[in-house]
Structure formats: structure tokens, C-alpha cells
C-alpha positions as CSV (number, residue, x, y, z in Angstrom):
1,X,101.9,85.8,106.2
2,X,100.3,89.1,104.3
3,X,102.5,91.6,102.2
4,X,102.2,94.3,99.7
5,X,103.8,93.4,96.1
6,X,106.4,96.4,95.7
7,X,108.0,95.3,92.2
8,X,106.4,93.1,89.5
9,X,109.8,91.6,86.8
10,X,106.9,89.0,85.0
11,X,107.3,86.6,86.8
12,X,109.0,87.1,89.9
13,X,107.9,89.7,92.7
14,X,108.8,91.4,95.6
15,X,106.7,91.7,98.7
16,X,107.1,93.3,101.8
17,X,105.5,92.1,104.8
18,X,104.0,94.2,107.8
19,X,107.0,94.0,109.7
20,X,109.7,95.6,106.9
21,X,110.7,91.4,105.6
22,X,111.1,91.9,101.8
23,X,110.9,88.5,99.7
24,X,110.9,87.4,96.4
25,X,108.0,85.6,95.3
26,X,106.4,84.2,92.7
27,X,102.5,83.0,91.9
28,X,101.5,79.0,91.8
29,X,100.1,77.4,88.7
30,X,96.5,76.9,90.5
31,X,96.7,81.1,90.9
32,X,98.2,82.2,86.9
33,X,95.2,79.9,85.9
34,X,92.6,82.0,87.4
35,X,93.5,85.1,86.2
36,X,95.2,83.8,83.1
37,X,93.3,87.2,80.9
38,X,95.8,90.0,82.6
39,X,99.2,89.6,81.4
40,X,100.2,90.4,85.2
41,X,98.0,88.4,87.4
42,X,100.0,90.0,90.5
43,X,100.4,93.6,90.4
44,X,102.0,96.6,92.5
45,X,100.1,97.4,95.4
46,X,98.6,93.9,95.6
47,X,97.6,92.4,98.8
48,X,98.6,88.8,99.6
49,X,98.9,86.0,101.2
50,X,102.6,84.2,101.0
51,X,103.5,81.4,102.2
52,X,107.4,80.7,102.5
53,X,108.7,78.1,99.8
54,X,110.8,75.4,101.4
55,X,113.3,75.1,98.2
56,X,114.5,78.1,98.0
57,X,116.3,80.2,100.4
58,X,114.1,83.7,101.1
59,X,112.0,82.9,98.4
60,X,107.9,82.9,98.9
61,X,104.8,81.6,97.1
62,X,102.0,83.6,96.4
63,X,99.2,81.8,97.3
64,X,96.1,84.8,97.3
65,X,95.5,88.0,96.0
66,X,93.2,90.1,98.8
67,X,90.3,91.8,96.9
68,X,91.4,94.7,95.1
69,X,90.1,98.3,96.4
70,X,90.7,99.6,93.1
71,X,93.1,99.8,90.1
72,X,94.5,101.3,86.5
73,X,93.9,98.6,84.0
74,X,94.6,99.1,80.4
75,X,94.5,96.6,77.1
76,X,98.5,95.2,76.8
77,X,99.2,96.3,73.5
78,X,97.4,96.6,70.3
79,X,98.3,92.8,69.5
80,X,97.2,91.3,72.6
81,X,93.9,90.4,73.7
82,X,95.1,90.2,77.2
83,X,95.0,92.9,79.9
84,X,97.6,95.1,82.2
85,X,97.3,96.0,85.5
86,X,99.1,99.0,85.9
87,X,98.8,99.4,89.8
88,X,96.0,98.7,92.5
89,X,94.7,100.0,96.1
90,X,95.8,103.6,94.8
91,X,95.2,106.6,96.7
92,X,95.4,108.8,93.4
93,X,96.4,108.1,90.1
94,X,99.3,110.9,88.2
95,X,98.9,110.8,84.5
96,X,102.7,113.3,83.5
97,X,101.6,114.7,80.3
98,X,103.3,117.1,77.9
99,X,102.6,119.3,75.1
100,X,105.7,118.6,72.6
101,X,108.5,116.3,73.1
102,X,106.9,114.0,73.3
103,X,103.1,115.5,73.1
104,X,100.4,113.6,75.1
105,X,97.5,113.2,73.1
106,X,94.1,114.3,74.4
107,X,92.6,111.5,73.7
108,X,95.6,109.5,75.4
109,X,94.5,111.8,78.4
110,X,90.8,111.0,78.2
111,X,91.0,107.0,78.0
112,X,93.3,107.1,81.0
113,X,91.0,109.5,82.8
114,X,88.0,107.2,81.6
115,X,89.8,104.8,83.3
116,X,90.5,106.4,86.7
117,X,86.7,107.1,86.5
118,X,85.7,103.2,85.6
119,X,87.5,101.8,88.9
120,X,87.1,104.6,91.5
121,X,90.6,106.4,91.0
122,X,90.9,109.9,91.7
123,X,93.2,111.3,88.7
124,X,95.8,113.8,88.8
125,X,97.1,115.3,85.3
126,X,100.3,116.9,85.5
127,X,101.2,119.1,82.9
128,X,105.3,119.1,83.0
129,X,108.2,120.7,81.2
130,X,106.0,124.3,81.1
131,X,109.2,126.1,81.4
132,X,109.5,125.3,77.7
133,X,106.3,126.9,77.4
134,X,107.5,130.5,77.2
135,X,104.8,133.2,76.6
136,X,102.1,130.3,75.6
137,X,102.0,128.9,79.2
138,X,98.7,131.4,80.2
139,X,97.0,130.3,76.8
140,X,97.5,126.7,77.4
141,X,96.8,126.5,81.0
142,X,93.7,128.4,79.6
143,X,92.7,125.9,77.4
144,X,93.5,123.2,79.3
145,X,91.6,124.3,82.2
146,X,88.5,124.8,79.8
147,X,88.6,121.5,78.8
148,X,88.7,119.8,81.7
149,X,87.1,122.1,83.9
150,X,84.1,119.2,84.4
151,X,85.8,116.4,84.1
152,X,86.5,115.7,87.9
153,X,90.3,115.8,87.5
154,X,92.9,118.0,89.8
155,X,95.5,119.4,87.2
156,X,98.6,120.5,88.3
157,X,101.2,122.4,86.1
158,X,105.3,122.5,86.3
159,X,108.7,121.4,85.4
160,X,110.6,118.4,87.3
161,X,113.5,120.5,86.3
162,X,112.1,123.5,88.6
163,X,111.6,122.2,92.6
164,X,109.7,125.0,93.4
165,X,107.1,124.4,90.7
166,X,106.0,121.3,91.7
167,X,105.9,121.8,95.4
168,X,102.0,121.8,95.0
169,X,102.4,118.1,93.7
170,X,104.3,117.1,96.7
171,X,102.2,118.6,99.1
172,X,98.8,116.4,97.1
173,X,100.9,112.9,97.3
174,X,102.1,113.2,101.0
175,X,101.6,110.0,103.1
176,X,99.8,108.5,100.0
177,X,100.0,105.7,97.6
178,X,100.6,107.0,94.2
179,X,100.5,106.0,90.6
180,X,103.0,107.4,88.3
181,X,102.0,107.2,84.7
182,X,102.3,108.8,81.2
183,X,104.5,108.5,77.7
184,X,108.3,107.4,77.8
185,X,110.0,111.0,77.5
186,X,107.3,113.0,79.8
187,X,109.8,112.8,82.2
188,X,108.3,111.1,85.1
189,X,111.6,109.5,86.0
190,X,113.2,113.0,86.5
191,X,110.0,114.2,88.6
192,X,110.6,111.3,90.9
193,X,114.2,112.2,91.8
194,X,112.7,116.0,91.9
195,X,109.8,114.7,94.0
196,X,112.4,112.7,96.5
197,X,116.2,112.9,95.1
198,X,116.5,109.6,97.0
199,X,115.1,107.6,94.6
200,X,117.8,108.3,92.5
201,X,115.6,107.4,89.8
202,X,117.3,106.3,86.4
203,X,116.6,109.1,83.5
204,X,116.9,108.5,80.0
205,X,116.8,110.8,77.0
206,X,114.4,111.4,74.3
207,X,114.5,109.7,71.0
208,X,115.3,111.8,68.1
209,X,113.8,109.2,65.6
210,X,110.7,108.6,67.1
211,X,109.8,111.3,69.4
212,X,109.4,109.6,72.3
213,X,111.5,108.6,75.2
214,X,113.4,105.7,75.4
215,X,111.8,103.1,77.9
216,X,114.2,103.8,81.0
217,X,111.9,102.1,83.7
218,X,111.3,98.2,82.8
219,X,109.2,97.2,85.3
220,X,106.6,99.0,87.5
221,X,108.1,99.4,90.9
222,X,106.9,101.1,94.2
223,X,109.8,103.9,96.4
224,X,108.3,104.5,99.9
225,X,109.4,107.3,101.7
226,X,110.7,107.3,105.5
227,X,107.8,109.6,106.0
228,X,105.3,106.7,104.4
229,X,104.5,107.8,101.3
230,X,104.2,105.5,98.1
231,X,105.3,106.2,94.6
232,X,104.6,103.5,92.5
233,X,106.7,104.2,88.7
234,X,105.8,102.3,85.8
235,X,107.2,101.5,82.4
236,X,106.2,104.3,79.7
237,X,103.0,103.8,78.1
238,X,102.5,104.4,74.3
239,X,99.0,103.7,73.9
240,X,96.1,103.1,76.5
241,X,93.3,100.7,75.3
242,X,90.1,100.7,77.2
243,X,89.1,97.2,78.5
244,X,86.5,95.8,80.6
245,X,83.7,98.5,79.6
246,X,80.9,98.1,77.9
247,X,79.6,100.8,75.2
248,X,76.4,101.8,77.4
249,X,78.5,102.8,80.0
250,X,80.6,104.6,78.6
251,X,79.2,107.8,79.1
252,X,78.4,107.0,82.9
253,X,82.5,107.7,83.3
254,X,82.6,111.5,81.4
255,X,81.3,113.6,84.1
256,X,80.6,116.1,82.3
257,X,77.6,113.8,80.6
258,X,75.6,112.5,83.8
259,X,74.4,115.9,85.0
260,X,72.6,115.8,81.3
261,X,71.9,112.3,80.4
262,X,68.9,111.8,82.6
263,X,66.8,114.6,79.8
264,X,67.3,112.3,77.1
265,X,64.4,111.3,75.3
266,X,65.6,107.7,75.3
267,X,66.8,106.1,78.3
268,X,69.0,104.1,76.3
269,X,70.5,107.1,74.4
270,X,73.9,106.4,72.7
271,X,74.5,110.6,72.6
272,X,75.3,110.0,68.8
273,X,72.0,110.4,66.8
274,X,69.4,110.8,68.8
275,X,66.6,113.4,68.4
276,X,66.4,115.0,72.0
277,X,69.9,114.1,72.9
278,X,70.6,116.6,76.0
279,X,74.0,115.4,75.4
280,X,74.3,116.3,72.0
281,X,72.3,119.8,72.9
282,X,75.0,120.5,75.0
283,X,77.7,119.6,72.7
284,X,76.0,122.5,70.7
285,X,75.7,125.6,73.2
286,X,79.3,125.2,74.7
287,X,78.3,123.8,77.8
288,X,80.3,119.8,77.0
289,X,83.6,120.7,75.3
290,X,83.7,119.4,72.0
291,X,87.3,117.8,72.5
292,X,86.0,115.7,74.8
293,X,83.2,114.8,73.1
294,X,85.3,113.1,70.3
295,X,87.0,111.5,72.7
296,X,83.7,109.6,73.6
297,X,83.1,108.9,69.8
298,X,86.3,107.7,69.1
299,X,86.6,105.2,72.3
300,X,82.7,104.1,71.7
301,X,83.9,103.4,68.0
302,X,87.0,101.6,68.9
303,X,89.0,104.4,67.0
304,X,92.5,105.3,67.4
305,X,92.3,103.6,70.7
306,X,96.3,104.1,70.9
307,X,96.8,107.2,70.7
């Protein structure tokens, strides 16, 4: 029988079938082998094949994972050599980013959107808690907006404390599958009980020591909605490695880049040192914003990778 993978623990699953059946599951030795380099080798929003394990009661065995459409991947953690699957088969990616309290780095931002780009995610950055903005809101929606305004990301701004502001949000996720990521403390538990109060989604506070919220969701989880649509919440992420891409293609996955790379001199250009870089050029007269240009320098040099 076939089912979706709604809530990954480690080691145990749950999958819902076709027909509404929820099991718990779990993979089979012959299946951890093969994909024994992700520290997850199911993930939410997997496709599978189950097959219903005669020694325990409602209990299943995973015994295939369908080919993936696409999916949010990321390095574990700084220690690890292994890598997480966030989510997969995603309609849209939401990275909840703020500017204090915690603040989301840019170049947090720019390896998660380098991300979306490498496996065929459209991204969503949602700036919250702007009601804390006061009289600086137009200056950084400004700045924001100049930033990103080539990166091929929608950017949505608002306050999970504030239902009317993120109605614009709701109206981009209906009757689709959704990933929910960002920092502890962003407060992307509070904007999925604003999102659907039915949820009832567990919120937690910020730490004072640290400046970043305390880890309220443990394990990544997908809500479905009666009117179908798909909200897959994951644990808070403190740093987002890049994995899987090599440095030449790098630059393939900042849009802002392609439109210029082809006028290189050198069709193996690196966009660092060249002579005729159009890359570089444009660095110069404005037309690639400098902040994200770093951003490529520091993930092509392996630098601060999690921040």
C-alpha cells in the first residue's frame, strides 16, 4: 500500500494512506543502508510503499521511497558529515525570518534560498514580527526589496500576532504543500496557529541568554487542513550548511548571476578574480547587490557556513 510520511520522530514514522489509514512505520535495515549519508533517510512528504508488519499491531514497514519531486536539504550540524532532509514534494518552501529577536542573518537567508534554487523549490521569505518595526518598517521593506529584487523569491511581510497582516500569506499557501522553516524564536509556531488556530500549535518563548528561541517543535511534522492544504513545521534551524553542490555551480543558483555569466571571458569563470568578469562588472555599477555577492564568496569559501 502507498502513503505520504506526515511526521518523522528518528526512527519511527507516520504515514497516511490514500484512503485517511494513519500508521506508524518504521524503515528496514536493507533501506537505512542505502541512504545511510542523510541522518533521515525517510522524510515528510515522502512517498512510499508500506507493507503491514505482522508483529505488531497497526504498525507498517517501509519498504520504498517513490522518487522524490524535490526537497530542502541542508548539512546536519557543523559536527556531522551527514545530511538533513528537511521536507520533500513541496509546493513552496517559507523561510520566517526576522530582523532582531532573534535576527535572521542574510547570509542564513541566501544558503536557504540557494538551496530552494538547487532542487527546484520556489521560496517564500516571510519577514515577521514588523509590528515591532515602528517607523523603520518602509526603510527595511526598502532594503529588503533592493536586495532581493532578482533573486527569484516572493517576500511577504507581517506579524503572526496581526491576522490581517498575513492574510496575503494564506491566500499564497491555499490547497498547497508547504514548508515551514526558519530560526527557533521567529515565531513560526505562532504563525501556524495564526495561519489555522486549529493547529493549536505549541509556542515557546525566546531565550534571554542566547537570543534565540527555545526549540518548541522536536520533530518535523505535517497539519493538513479540511480544505487540503499542507503545512509541514519543522524543528528551528540554527545554521544551514550547503551540501551536495559543487563550487562551479554555485553561481548557476544566484539568479541574479546567469543573465551575466555567459559575457565572461572565461567560460569557467569563478566571478572572484577574473579580468572580464561580467559578474564582477556588475558587482561594480549596482546592477548585482553587493550583499549578495558576499554571500557567494563566503558559501564558495566554506565561510561562516552557519550563520
Amino acid at each position: 500500500m502507498e502513503a505520504t510520511i506526515t511526521k518523522s520522530t528518528g526512527s519511527w514514522y507516520l504515514a497516511r494512506t490514500d484512503d485517511g489509514v494513519v500508521w506508524q512505520a518504521r524503515t528496514r535495515g536493507k533501506l537505512r543502508l542505502q541512504v545511510s549519508d542523510t541522518s533521515n533517510p525517510v522524510a515528510v512528504g515522502d512517498r512510499v510503499l508500506l507493507m503491514e508488519d505482522v508483529n505488531y499491531e497497526n504498525t507498517a514497514i517501509i519498504k520504498e521511497i517513490f522518487p522524490r519531486e524535490n526537497y530542502v536539504i541542508r548539512k546536519a550540524n557543523k559536527l556531522s558529515s551527514k545530511r538533513q532532509i528537511l521536507a520533500t514534494n513541496l509546493d513552496a518552501a517559507v523561510l520566517v525570518a526576522s530582523m532582531f529577536a532573534p535576527r535572521t542573518s542574510l547570509g542564513f537567508i541566501d544558503r536557504f534560498l540557494l538551496g530552494c534554487q538547487a532542487y527546484h523549490v520556489p521560496a517564500i521569505l516571510f519577514m515577521n514580527k514588523v509590528d515591532m518595526l515602528g517607523n523603520n518598517i518602509d526603510q527595511v521593506q526598502s532594503e529588503i526589496g533592493r536586495i532581493y529584487k532578482n533573486a527569484q523569491v516572493e517576500i511577504m511581510y507581517g506579524s503572526a500576532l496581526d491576522s490581517n497582516s498575513i492574510q496575503e500569506l494564506l491566500n499564497r499557501i491555499h490547497i498547497k504543500r508547504i514548508l515551514l522553516a526558519g530560526h527557533s524564536g521567529v515565531g513560526k509556531s505562532t504563525l501556524l496557529n495564526a495561519l489555522y488556530p486549529e493547529f493549536d500549535a505549541k509556542v515557546g518563548s525566546i531565550s534571554e541568554t542566547h537570543s534565540k528561541g527555545k526549540h518548541t517543535t522536536t520533530f518535523a511534522e505535517m497539519f493538513t487542513t479540511e480544505d487540503g492544504t499542507q503545512l509541514i513545521d519543522t524543528p528551528g534551524i540554527r545554521d544551514f550548511g550547503v551540501v551536495d553542490i559543487e563550487a562551479i555551480e554555485i553561481p548557476q543558483y544566484f539568479p541574479e548571476f546567469r543573465k551575466f555569466m555567459n559575457k565572461c571571458k572565461f567560460s569557467n569563470c569563478t566571478h572572484t578574480h577574473e579580468p572580464n568578469c561580467a559578474v564582477l562588472e556588475n558587482v561594480s555599477n549596482g546592477n548585482i547587490p553587493e550583499e549578495r555577492y558576499y554571500s557567494y564568496q563566503s558559501i564558495l569559501n566554506n565561510e561562516d557556513i552557519y550563520k
